[in-house]
C-alpha positions as CSV (number, residue, x, y, z in Angstrom):
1,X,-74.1,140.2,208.9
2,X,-73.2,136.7,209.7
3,X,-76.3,135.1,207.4
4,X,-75.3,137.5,204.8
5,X,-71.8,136.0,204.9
6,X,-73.2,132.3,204.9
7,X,-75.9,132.9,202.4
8,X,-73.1,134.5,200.1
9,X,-70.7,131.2,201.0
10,X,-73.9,129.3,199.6
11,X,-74.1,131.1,196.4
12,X,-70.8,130.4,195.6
13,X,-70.7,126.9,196.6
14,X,-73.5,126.3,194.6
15,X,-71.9,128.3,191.2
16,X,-69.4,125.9,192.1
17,X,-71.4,122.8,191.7
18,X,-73.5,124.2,188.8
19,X,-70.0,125.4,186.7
20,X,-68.4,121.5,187.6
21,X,-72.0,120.0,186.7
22,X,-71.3,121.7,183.0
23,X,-67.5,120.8,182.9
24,X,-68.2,117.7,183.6
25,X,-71.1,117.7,180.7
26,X,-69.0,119.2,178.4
27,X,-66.1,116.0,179.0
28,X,-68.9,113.6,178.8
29,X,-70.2,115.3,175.7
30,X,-66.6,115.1,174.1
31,X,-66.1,111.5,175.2
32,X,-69.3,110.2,173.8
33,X,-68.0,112.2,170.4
34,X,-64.8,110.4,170.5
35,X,-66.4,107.0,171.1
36,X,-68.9,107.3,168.0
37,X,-66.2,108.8,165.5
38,X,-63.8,105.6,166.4
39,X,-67.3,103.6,166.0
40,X,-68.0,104.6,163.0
41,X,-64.5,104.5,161.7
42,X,-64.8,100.6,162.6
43,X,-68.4,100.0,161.6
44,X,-67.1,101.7,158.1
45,X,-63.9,99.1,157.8
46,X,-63.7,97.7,154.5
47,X,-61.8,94.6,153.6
48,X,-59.7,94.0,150.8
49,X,-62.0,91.4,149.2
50,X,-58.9,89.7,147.0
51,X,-58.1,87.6,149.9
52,X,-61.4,86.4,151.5
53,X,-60.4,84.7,154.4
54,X,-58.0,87.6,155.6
55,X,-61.2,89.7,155.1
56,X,-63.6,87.8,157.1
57,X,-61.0,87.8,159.8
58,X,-60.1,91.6,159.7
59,X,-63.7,92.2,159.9
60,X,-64.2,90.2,162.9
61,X,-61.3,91.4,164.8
62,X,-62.8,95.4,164.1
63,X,-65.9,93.7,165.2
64,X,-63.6,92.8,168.5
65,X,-62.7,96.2,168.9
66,X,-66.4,97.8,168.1
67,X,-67.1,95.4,171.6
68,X,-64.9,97.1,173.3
69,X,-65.6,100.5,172.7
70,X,-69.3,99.5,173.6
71,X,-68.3,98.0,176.7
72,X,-67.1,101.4,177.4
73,X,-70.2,103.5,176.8
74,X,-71.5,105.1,179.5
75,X,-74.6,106.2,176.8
76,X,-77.3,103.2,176.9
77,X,-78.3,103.6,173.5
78,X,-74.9,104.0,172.0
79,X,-73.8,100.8,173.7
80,X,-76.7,99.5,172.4
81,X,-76.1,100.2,168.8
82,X,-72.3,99.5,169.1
83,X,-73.4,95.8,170.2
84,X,-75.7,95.4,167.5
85,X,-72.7,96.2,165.2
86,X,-70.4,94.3,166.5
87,X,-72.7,91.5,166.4
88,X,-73.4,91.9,163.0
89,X,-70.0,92.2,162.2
90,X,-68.9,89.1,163.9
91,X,-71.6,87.1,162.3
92,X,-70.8,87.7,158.7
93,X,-70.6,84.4,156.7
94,X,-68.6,86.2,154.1
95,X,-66.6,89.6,153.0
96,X,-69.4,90.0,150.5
97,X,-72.0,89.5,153.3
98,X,-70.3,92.4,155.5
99,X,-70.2,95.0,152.6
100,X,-73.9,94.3,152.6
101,X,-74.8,94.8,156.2
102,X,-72.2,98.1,156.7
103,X,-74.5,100.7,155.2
104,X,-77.3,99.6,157.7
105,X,-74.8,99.3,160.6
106,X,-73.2,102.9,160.0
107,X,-77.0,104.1,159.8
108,X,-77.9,102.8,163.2
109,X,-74.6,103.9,164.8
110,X,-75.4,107.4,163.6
111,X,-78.2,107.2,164.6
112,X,-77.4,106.3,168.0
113,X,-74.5,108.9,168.3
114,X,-77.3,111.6,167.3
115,X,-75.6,112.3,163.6
């Protein structure tokens, strides 16, 4: 009776695991969801172009912020992507340059966040 008590402590123990295991899959799964929807929000910034310097700026400091949000990625290849963004974004010579490079930037991000 006593190993059919334990095995039965076992089972449960391990339903336990299993049922945190998917909670915590599910909160990873909805934090990775959040991350690429503010991504993409930033990667998908555009400028008012009737003041070019303020542009170029405003871009940058979304490329700032695109940084940190892949600093925060737990997902290798999101972080990647988000990097590669950023980077783009921070190395624009001009407004014009950035509205350029965004459709290909959003792509990859996409990508990367599995959309």
């Amino acid at each position: 009776m006593r190993l059919v008590g334990t095995l039965a402590a076992a089972v449960i123990a391990l339903g336990s695991l299993t049922a945190c295991d998917t909670i915590q899959g599910v909160s990873d799964t909805a934090d990775k969801v959040k991350l690429c929807a503010d991504a993409i929000q930033l990667v998908g910034f555009s400028p008012d172009l009737s003041d070019p310097q303020k542009a170029l700026e405003d871009t940058q400091a979304k490329a700032k912020e695109l940084e940190n949000l892949a600093n925060s990625s737990p997902d290798e290849q999101v972080k990647k992507a988000l990097t590669e963004a950023a980077n783009g974004m921070q190395n624009v010579g001009s407004a014009a340059d950035w509205v350029q490079q965004k459709a290909d930037l959003v792509a990859k991000v996409s990508s990367a966040c599995g959309g």
